[in-house]
C-alpha positions as MATLAB code, in Angstrom:
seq = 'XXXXXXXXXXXXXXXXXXXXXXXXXXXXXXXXXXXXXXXXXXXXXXXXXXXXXXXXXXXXXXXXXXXXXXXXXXXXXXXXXXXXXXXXXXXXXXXXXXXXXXXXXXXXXXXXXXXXXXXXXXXXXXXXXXXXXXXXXXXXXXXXXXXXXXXXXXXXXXXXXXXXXXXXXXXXXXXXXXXXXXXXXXXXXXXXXXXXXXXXXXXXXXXXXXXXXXXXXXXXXXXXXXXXXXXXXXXXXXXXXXXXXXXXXXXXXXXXXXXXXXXXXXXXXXXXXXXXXXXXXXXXXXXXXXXXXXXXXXXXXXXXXXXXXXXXXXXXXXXXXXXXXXXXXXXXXXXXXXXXXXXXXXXXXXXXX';
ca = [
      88.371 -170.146  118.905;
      91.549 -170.657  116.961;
      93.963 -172.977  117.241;
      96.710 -172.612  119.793;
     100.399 -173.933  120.061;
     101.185 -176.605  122.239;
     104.345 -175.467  123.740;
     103.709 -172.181  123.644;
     100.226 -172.923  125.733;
     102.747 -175.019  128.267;
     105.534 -172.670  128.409;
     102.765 -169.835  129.699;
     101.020 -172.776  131.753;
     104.531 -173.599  133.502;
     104.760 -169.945  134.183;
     101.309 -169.363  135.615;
     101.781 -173.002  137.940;
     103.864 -171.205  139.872;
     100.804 -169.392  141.752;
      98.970 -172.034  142.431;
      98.454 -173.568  145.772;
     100.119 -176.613  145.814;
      99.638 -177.387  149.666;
      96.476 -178.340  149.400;
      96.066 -175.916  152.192;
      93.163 -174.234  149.467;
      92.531 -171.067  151.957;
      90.980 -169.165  148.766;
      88.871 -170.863  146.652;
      90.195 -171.281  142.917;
      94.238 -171.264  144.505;
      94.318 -174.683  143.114;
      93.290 -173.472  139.637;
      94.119 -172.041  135.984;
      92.090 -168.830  135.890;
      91.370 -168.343  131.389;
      90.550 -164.734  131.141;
      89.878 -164.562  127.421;
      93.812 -162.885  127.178;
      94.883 -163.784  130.091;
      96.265 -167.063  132.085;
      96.013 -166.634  136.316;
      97.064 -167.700  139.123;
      96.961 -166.756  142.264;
      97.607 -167.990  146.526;
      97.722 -165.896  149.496;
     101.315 -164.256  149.050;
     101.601 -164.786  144.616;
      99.595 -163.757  141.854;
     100.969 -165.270  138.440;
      99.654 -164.071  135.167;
     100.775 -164.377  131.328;
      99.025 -162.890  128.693;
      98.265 -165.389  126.201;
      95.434 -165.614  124.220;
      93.226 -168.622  125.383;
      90.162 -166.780  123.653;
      87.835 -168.594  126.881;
      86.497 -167.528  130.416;
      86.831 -170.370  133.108;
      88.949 -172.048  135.455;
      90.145 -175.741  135.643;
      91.802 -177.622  138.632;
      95.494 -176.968  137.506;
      97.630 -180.057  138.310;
      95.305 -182.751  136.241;
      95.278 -180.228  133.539;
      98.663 -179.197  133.126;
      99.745 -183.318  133.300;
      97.144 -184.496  130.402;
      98.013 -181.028  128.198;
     102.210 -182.114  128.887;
     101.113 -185.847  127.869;
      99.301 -184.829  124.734;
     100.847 -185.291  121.354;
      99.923 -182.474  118.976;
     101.132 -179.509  117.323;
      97.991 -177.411  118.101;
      95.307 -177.545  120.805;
      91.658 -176.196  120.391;
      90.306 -174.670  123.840;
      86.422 -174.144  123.888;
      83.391 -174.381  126.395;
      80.978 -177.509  125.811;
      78.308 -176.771  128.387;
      79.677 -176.785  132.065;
      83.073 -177.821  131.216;
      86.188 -176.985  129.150;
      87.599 -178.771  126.230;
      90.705 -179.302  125.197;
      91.453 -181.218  122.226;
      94.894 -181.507  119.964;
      92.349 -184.215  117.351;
      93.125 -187.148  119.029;
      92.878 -186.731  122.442;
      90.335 -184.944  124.229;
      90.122 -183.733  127.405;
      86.769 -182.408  129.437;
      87.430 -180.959  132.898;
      84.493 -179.032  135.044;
      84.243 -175.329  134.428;
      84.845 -173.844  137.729;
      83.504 -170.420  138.317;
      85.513 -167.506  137.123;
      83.407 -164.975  138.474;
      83.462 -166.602  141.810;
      87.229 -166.767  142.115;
      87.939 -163.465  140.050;
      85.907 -161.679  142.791;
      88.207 -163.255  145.646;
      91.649 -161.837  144.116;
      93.021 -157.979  143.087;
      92.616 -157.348  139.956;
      95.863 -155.252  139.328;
      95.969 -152.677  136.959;
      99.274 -153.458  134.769;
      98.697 -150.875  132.284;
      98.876 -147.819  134.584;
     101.599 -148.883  136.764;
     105.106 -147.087  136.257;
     107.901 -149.710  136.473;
     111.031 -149.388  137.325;
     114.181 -151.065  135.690;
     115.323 -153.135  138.273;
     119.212 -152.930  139.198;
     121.146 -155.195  136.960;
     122.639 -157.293  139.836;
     119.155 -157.848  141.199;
     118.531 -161.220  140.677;
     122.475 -162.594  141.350;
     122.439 -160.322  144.909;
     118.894 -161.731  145.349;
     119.988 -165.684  144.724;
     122.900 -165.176  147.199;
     121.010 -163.916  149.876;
     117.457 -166.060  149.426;
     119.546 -169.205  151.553;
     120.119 -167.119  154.612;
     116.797 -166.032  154.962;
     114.492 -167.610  157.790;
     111.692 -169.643  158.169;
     107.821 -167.659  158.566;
     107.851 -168.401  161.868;
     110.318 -165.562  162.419;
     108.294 -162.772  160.285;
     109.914 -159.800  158.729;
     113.352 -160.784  160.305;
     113.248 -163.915  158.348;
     112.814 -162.405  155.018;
     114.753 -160.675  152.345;
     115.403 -157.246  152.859;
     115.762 -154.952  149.664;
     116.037 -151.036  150.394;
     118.717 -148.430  148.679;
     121.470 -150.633  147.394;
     121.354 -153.188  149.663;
     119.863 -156.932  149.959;
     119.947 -158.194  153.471;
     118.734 -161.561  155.350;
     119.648 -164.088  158.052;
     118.226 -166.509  159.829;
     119.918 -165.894  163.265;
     121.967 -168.811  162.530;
     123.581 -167.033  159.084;
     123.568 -163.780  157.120;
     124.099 -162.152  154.059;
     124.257 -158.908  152.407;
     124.689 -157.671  149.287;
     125.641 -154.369  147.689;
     123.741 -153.757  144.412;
     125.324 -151.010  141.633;
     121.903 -149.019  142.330;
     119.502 -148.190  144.690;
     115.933 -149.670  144.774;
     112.812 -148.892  146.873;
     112.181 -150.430  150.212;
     110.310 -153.657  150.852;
     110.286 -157.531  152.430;
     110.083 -160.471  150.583;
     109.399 -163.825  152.344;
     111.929 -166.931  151.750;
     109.274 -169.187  149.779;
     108.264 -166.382  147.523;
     111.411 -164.937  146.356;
     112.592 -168.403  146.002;
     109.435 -168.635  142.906;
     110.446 -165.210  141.543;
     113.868 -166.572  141.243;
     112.868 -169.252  138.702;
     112.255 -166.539  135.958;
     115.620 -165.288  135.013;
     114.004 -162.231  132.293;
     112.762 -160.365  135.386;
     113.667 -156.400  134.154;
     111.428 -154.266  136.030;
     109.250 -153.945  139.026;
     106.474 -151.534  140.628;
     106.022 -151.526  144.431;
     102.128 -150.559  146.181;
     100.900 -150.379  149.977;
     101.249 -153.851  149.985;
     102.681 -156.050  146.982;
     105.251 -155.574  144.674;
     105.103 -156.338  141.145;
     107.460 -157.891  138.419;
     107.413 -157.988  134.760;
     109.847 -159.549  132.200;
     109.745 -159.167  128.158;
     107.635 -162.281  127.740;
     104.217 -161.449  129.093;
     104.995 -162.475  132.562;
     103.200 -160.618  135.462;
     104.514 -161.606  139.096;
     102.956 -160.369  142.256;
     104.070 -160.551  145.803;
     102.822 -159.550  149.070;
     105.094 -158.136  151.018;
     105.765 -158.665  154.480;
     104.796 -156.202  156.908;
     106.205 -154.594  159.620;
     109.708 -152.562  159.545;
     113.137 -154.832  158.796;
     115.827 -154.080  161.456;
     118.557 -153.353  158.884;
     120.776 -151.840  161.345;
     121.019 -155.223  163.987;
     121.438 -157.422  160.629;
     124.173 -155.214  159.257;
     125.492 -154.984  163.107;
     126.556 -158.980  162.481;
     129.296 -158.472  159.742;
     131.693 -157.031  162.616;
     134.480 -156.460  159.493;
     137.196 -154.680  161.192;
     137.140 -157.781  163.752;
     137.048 -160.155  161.217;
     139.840 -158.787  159.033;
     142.076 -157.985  162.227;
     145.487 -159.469  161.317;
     145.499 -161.845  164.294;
     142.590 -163.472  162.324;
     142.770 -166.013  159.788;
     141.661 -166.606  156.307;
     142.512 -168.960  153.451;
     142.086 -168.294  149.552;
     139.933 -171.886  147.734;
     142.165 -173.491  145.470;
     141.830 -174.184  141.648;
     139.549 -176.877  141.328;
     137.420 -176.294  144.393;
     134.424 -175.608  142.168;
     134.518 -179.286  140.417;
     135.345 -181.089  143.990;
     131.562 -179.344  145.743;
     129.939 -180.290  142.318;
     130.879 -183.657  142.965;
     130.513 -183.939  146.375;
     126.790 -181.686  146.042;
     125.903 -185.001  144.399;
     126.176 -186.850  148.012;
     124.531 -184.393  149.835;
     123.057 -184.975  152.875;
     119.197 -184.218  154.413;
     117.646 -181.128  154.806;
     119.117 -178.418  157.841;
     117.482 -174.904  157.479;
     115.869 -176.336  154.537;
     118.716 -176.807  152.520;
     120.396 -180.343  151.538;
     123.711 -179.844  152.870;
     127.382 -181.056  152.503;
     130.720 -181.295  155.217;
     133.527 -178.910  154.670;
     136.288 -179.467  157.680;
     139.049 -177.200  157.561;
     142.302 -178.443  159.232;
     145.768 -177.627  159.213;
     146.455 -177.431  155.062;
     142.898 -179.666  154.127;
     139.407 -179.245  153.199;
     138.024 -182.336  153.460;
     134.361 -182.043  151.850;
     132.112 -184.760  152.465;
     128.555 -186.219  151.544;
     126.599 -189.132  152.363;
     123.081 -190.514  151.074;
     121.125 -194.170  151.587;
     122.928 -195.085  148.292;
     126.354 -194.347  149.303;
     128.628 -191.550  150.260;
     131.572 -189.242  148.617;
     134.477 -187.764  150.242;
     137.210 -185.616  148.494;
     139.901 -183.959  150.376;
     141.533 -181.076  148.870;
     145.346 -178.750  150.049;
     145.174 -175.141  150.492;
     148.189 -173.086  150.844;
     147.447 -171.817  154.321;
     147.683 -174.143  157.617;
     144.883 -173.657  160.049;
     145.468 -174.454  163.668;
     142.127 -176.001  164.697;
     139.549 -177.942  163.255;
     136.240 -175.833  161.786;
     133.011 -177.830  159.898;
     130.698 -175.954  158.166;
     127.740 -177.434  157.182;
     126.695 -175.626  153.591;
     124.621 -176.313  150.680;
     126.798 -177.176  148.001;
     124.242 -174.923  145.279;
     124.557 -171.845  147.853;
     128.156 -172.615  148.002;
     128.918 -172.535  144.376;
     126.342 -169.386  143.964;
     129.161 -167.802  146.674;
     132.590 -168.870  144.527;
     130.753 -166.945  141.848;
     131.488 -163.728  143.514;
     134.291 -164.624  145.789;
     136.902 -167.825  146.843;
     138.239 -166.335  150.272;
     137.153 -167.243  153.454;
     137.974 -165.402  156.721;
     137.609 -166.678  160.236;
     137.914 -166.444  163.974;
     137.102 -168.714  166.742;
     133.300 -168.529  166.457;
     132.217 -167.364  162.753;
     133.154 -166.915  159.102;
     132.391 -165.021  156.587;
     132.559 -165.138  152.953;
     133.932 -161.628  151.267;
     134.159 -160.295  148.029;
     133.483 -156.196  147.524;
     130.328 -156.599  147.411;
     129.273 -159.106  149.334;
     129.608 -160.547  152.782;
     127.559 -164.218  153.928;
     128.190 -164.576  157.900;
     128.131 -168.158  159.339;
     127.969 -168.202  162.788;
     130.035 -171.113  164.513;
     130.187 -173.577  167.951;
     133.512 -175.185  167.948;
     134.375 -177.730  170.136;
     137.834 -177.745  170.815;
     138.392 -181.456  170.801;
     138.015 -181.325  166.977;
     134.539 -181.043  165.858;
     131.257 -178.622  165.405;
     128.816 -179.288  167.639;
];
């Protein structure tokens, strides 16, 4: 075949990784793999398929970790891809590299082949992927099913975790469907996402750069109406309630602080914001050391309320809004558009417990 370039052939390998099992759970024989489908670079596990047309000009499949770190380590401008018996060779004329042929067939036959070419996309709303980022942290864990996902539907992105929720209003309306945590989380990486079209059970994203992203959606029906039932506004807004506007320079003291932050909670490495009478103190703390920066706010708040926060989610949030109301148990980010609920335990001696 001809010659390929090397960082083109990477840039649609670091693309396709993204579908590949990387658990080592291996429930489907070839998830662990680079499917080379003449045109076409696969991937695909039990909830993504991940392909970019690119033209390879080979049929096979190769075990996709050891291959992607040799192909990154090589030195070449251009990389020649052919079959030498039962393997595949890859060679940029000084190194060469021979892996096993895995069969194609085999795996092809375990995965949908979707049809691209006679689906009818949709342009996604604009403020898809910016409502989608700021509600991916609230969502839950698997174990909870549907109610841990991400809800899209009309003009609305919803999710929670029980613990937290968030919902955002998109400029248009979108057809229904359920996206788990871990997979929106992948989709997220690929900022040219433009349209999508949704079947019985995936949904389907493209971009303007060959990229073709499947999901499967979660089944079962999302309880919109209980999730929305959390963001109580009229109680939270009532004047007897507080709230306090994030001073200039708020954004600079959590990306310093972020640096600091502390182990995983709801999967998230997290940072200390304590909110008492006219301070934020925001803290962090790691083996290597710890940070902590206290900041003045104009407003005085009678007790003492920790939030616990990751300090990317948090600066996602001060994208859209940098005022905070609260009552005794809960608070809740607002701008007019969107709302992300944190559901408190205060202890009245001073802490959160």
């Amino acid at each position: 075949m001809d010659k390929v370039n090397r960082k083109d052939f990477l840039g649609a390998l670091k693309k396709v990784v993204v579908g590949v099992d990387s658990k080592d759970t291996f429930l489907l024989e070839g998830a662990d793999c680079f499917i080379f489908d003449d045109d076409w670079i696969r991937s695909y596990n039990n909830d993504l398929s991940v392909c970019v047309k690119f033209p390879v000009g080979i049929k096979g499949a190769v075990r996709a970790a050891e291959f992607y770190r040799l192909v990154d380590k090589m030195k070449g401008d251009q990389l020649r891809l052919s079959l030498k018996k039962e393997n595949i060779l890859v060679t940029d004329g000084r190194t060469s590299l021979e892996m096993t042929k895995m069969d194609e067939g085999l795996i092809k036959n375990k995965i949908i082949d979707f049809n691209f070419e006679e689906m009818k996309w949709k342009k996604l709303p604009d403020d898809f992927l910016l409502g989608s980022r700021l509600c991916v942290f609230s969502a839950g864990d698997s174990i909870l099913g549907v109610l841990g996902g991400v809800y899209f539907g009309e003009n609305k992105i919803s999710s929670t975790d029980r613990f937290r929720a968030s919902l955002f209003q998109m400029e248009k309306k979108m057809d229904s469907f359920v996206l788990s945590k871990e997979s929106l989380s992948e989709l997220l990486k690929f900022e040219g996402v433009n349209k999508y079209y949704l079947d019985d059970n995936w949904v389907h994203f493209i971009d303007d750069d060959n990229l073709f992203f499947s999901i499967r959606l979660l089944s079962s029906e999302y309880p919109l109406e209980t999730v929305e039932s959390l963001f109580d506004l009229k109680d939270l807004e009532n004047k007897k309630n507080k709230s306090l506007t994030f001073p200039e320079g708020f954004r600079d003291t959590i990306e310093r602080v972020g640096l600091f932050s502390y182990g995983k909670e709801f999967g998230l490495e997290y940072i200390r914001m304590e909110i008492e009478g006219d301070t934020i103190t925001c803290s962090g703390e790691r083996v290597g050391g710890k940070v902590v920066e206290r900041i003045k706010i104009k407003e005085s708040i009678d007790e003492k309320i920790t939030i616990k926060i990751s300090s990317k989610s948090l600066l996602d949030i001060l994208q859209v809004t940098n005022v905070l109301y609260f009552r005794e148990n809960k608070v809740l980010f607002r701008s007019s558009k969107y709302f992300h609920l944190i559901s408190l335990v205060i202890n009245r001696e001073g802490d959160e417990e």
